[in-house]
C-alpha positions as CSV (number, residue, x, y, z in Angstrom):
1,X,54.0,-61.9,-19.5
2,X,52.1,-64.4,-17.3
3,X,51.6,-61.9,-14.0
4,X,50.2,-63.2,-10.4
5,X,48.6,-60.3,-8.8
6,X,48.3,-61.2,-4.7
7,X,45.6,-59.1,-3.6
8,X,43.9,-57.5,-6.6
9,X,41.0,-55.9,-5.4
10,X,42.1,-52.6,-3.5
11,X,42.7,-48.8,-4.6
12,X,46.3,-49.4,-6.4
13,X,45.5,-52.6,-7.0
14,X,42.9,-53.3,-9.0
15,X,44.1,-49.8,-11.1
16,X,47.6,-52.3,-11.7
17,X,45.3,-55.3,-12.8
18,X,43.1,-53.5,-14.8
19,X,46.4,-52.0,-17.0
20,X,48.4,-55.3,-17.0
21,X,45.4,-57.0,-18.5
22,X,44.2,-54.1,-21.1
23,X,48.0,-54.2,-22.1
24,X,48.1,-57.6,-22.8
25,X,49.6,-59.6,-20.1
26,X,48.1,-62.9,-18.8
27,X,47.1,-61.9,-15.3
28,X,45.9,-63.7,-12.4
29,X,44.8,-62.9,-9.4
30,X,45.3,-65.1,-5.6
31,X,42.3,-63.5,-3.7
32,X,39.5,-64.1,-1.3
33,X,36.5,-64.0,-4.0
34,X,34.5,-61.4,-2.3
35,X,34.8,-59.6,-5.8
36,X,34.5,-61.5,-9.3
37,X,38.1,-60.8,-10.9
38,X,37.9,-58.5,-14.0
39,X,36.5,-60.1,-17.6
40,X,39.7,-62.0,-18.8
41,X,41.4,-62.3,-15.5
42,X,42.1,-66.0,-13.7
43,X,41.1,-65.7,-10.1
44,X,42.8,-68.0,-7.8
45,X,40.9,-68.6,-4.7
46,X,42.5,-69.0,-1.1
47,X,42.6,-67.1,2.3
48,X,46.2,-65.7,2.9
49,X,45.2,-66.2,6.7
50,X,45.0,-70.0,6.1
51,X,48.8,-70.6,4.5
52,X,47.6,-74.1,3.4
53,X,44.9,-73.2,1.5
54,X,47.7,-71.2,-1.3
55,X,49.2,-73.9,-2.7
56,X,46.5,-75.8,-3.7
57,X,44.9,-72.6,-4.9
58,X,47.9,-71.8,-7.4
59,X,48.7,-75.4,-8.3
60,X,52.4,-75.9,-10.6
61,X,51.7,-72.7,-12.4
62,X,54.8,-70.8,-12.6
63,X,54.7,-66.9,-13.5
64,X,57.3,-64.1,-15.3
65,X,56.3,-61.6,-12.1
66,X,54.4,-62.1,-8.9
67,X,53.2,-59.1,-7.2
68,X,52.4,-59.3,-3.6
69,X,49.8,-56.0,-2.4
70,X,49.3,-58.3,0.9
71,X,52.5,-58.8,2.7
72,X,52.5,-57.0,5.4
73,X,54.5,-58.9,8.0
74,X,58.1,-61.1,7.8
75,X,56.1,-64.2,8.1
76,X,54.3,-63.3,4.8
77,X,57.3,-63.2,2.7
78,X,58.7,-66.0,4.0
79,X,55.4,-67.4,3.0
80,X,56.5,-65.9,-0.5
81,X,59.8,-67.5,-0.7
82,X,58.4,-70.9,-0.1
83,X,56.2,-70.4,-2.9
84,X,57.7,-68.8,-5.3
85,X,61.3,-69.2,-5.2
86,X,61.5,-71.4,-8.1
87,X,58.3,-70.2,-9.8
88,X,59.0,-66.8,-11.0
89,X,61.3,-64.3,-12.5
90,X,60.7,-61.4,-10.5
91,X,58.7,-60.8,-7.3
92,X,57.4,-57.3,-6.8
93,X,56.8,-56.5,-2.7
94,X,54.1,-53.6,-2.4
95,X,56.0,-51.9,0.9
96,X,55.4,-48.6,1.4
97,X,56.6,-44.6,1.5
98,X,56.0,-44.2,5.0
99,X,59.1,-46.8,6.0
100,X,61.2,-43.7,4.7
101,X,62.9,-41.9,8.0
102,X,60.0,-39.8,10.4
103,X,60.2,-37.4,11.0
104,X,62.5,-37.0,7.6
105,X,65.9,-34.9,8.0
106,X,65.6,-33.9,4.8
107,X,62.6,-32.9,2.8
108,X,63.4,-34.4,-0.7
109,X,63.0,-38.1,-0.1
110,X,64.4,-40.0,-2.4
111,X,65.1,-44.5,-2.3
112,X,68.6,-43.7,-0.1
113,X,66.7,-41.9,2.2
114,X,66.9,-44.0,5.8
115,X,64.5,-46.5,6.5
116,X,63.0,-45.5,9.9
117,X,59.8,-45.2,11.7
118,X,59.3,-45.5,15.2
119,X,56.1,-44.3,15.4
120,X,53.9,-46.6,13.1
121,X,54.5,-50.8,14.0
122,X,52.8,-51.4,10.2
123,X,55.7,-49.7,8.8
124,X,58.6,-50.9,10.9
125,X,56.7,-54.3,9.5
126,X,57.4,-53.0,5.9
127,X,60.7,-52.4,6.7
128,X,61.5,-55.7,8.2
129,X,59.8,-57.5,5.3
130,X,62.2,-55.4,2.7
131,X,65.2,-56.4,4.8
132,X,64.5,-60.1,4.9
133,X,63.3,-60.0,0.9
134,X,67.3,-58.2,0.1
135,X,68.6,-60.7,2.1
136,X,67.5,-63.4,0.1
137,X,68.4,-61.5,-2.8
138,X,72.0,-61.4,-1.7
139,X,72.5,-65.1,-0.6
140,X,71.0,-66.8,-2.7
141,X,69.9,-64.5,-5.6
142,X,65.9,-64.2,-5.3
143,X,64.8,-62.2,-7.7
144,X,63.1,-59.5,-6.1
145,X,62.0,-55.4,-6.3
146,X,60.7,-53.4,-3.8
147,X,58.3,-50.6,-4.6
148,X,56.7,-48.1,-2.0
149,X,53.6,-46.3,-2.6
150,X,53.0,-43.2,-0.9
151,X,49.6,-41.8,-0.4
152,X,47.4,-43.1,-3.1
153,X,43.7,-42.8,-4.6
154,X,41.7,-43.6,-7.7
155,X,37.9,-43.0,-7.8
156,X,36.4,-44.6,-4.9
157,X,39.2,-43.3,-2.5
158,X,39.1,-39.3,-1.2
159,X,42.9,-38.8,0.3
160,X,43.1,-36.4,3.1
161,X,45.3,-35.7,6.5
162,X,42.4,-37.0,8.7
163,X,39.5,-38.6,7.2
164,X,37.8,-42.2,7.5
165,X,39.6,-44.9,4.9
166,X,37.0,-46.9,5.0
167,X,34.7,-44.3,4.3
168,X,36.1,-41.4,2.9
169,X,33.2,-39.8,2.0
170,X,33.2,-38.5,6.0
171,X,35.2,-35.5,5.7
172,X,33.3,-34.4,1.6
173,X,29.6,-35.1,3.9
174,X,31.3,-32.6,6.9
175,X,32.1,-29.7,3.8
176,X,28.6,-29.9,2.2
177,X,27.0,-29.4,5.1
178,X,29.1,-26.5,6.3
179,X,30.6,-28.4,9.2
180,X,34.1,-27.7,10.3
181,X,37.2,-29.9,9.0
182,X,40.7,-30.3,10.7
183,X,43.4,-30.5,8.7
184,X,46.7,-31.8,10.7
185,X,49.3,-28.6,11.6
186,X,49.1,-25.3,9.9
187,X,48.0,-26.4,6.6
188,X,51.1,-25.9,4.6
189,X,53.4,-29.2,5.2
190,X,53.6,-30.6,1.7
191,X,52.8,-34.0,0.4
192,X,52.2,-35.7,-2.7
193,X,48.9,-37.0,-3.6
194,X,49.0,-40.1,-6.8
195,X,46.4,-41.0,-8.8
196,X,46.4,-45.0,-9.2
197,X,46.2,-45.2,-12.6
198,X,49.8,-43.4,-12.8
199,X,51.0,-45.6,-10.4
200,X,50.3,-49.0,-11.7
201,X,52.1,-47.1,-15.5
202,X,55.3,-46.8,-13.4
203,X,54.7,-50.3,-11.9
204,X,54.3,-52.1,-14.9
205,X,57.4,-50.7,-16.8
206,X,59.2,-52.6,-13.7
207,X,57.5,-55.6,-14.3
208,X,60.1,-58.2,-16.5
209,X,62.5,-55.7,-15.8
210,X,66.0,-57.1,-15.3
211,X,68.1,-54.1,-14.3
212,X,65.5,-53.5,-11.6
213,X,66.3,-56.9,-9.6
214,X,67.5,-55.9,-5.7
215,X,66.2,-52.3,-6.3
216,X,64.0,-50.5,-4.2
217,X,61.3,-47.4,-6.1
218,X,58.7,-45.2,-5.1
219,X,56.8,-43.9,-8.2
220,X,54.2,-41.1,-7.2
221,X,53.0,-38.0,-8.9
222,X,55.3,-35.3,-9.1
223,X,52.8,-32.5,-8.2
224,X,53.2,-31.1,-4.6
225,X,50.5,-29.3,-2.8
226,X,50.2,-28.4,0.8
227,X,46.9,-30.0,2.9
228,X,45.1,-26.7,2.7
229,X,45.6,-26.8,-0.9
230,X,44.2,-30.6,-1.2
231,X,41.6,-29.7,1.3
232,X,40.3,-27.2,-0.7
233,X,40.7,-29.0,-4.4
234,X,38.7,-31.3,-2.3
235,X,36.1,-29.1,-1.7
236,X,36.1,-27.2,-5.4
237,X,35.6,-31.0,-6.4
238,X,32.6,-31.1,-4.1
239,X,31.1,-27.8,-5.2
240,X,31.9,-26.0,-1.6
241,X,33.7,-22.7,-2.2
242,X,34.1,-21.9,1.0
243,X,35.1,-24.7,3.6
244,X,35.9,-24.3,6.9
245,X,39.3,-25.5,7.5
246,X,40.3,-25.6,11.5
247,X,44.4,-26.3,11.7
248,X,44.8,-28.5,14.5
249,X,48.1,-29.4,15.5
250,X,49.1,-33.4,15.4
251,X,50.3,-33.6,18.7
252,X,47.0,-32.4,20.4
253,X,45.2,-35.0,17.8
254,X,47.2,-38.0,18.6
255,X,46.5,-36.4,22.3
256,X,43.3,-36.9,21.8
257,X,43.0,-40.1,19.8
258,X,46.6,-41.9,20.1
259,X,45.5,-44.2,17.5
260,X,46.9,-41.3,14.8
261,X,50.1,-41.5,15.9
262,X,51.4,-44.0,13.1
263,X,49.4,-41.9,10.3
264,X,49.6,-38.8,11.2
265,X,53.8,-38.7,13.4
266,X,54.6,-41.9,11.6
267,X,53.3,-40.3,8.2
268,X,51.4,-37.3,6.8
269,X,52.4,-34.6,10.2
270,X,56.0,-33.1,8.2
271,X,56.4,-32.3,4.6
272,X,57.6,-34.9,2.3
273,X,58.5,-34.6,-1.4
274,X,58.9,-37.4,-3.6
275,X,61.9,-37.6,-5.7
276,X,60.9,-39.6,-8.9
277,X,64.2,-39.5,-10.6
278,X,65.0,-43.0,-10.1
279,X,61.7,-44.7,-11.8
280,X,61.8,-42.3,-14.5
281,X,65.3,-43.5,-14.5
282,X,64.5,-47.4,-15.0
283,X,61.3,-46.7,-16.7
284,X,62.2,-44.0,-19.5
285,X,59.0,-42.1,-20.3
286,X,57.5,-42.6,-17.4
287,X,55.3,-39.6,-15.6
288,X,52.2,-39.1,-13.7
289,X,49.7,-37.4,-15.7
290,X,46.9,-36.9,-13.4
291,X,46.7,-33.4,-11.4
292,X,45.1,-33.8,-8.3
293,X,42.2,-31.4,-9.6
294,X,41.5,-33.5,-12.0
295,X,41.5,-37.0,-10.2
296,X,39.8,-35.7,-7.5
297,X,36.9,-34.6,-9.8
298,X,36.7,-38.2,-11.0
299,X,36.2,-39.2,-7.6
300,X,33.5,-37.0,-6.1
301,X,31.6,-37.8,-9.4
302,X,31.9,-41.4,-8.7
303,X,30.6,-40.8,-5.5
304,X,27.9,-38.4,-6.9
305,X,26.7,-40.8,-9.3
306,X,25.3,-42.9,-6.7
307,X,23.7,-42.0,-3.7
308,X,24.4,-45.3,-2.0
309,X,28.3,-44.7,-2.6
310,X,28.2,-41.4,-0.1
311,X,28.2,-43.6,3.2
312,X,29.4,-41.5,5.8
313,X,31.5,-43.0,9.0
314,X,29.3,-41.3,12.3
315,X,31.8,-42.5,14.6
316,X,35.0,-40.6,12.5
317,X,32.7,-37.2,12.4
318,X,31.7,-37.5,16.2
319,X,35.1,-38.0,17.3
320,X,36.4,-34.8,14.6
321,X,33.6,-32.8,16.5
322,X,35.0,-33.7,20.3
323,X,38.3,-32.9,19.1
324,X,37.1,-29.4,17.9
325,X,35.0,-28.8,21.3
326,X,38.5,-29.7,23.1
327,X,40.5,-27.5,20.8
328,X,37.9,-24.7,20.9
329,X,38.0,-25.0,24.9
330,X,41.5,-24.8,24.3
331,X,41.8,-21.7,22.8
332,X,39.4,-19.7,25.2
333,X,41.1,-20.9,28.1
334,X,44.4,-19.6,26.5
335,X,42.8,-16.6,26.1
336,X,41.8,-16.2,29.5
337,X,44.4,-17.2,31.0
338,X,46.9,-14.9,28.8
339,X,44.1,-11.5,29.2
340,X,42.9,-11.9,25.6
341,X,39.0,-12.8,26.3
């Protein structure tokens, strides 16, 4: 297959164009530059924020699938369906898990689960993007899947509750030096944590795939752990046997910094399971084959290997240690207050 891969360089991405071209596939990539595409990969250069500079970027080529990682917003796919309504077979929008209902009435999500989130605008954009794709589909037949991601790593990415994404080192830097480390609630909601390279297995058995046209997937792992239990595979990972975990609960963080509402309400605050029933479904064989353990070792040795990797983000700690003084003050004025001192 002839693939366009929009984006290309980020965690699940560059895990999916990595596969697609080891497997075979003629893959291309519509990106900024800032990174040379893989050995064998076609880059296309343009700056999504400058629409005018795409379609001179991908000229009359036409592809099997195009696979958009940067949509994020309705004007972007109707960027997509000027481009590539008669250009390709299939077109694969990158949404996202946390569209699926917040907090959920049920734990087991699975694709019928409600699409609601009124706590995170970036996901009521997802949702308004997959509307606006299936209405296409229905009038006049575009040709497209929706797939949803939840929270997912490969070996430069650690995933936690709270940490910094751009530097997610922070929270391993905090352990190894016996600082303290929140993690959201009471440490037992349940999540599922994927590695990348068993996401972009379950994407590409979608990719030419008929049967899946107007169909929305997730495709995660299906190993569930609580945060204390990824906290502390975390720290195993890192060589820390003993981290200090502080449970902190989400409404006193967003409290404190209300720019965690959408990730932490909006996302990772309840328990969510991942029903995978319907990928394995369409993509017979499929499984995710990488236990968290085991990823998460990949990753803290790809960070060991180089000392310039383990950049730590001083603002994220300093604010992790107000929160703790505020939490701490918290507690002994609850004491007080209540006779326990």
């Amino acid at each position: 297959m002839r693939i366009l891969v929009i984006g290309g360089t980020g965690i699940i991405s560059t895990a999916c164009v990595e596969l697609f071209s080891e497997r075979g596939h003629e893959v291309h990539v519509l990106n900024r530059g800032h990174r040379p595409a893989p050995p064998g990969v076609r880059q296309h250069l343009a700056d999504l924020a400058e629409p005018s500079s795409v379609p001179a970027a991908l000229g009359t080529l036409s592809w099997d699938v195009v696979v958009d990682f940067r949509a994020y917003a309705p004007p972007d796919v109707e960027r997509d369906l000027e481009l590539f309504r008669d250009r390709t077979g299939q077109l694969v929008f990158i949404s996202s898990a946390s569209a699926y209902q917040r907090p959920v009435t049920h734990y087991l999500v699975t694709e019928s689960t409600p699409l609601a989130n009124p706590y995170w605008e970036y996901s009521r954009n997802k949702i308004a993007c997959e509307e606006r794709l299936l209405r296409a589909h229905r009038e006049e037949g575009f040709p497209v899947v929706i797939v949803r991601p939840s929270l997912t790593y490969g070996d430069t990415q650690i995933p936690l509750a709270l940490n910094s994404w751009e530097r997610s080192y922070t929270v391993v830097d905090r352990m190894r030096r016996g600082q303290p480390v929140i993690v959201p609630g009471d440490g037992t909601s349940l999540w599922t944590l994927t590695h990348n390279s068993d996401f972009a297995r379950g994407l590409l058995g979608l990719l030419g795939n008929a049967q899946a046209l107007g169909h929305a997937f997730h495709i995660t792992s299906d190993e569930v752990l609580s945060w204390d239990q990824a906290y502390r595979a975390v720290a195993a990972a890192a060589g820390v046997a003993r981290p200090e975990l502080v449970h902190v609960a989400s409404d006193f963080l967003v409290t404190c910094l209300p720019e965690l509402a959408g990730t932490l309400l909006g996302d990772k605050a309840t328990s969510v399971v991942m029903d995978n029933t319907k990928i394995k479904r369409f993509v017979p064989g499929f499984v995710a084959t990488t236990p968290f353990r085991e990823g998460i070792g990949r990753t803290l040795a790809w960070f060991d290997a180089d000392p310039a990797r383990r950049v730590v983000d001083e603002h994220t700690s300093r604010e992790h240690d107000r929160i703790l003084a505020a939490y701490r003050a918290g507690i002994e004025a609850a004491r007080r207050e209540f006779g326990r001192a």
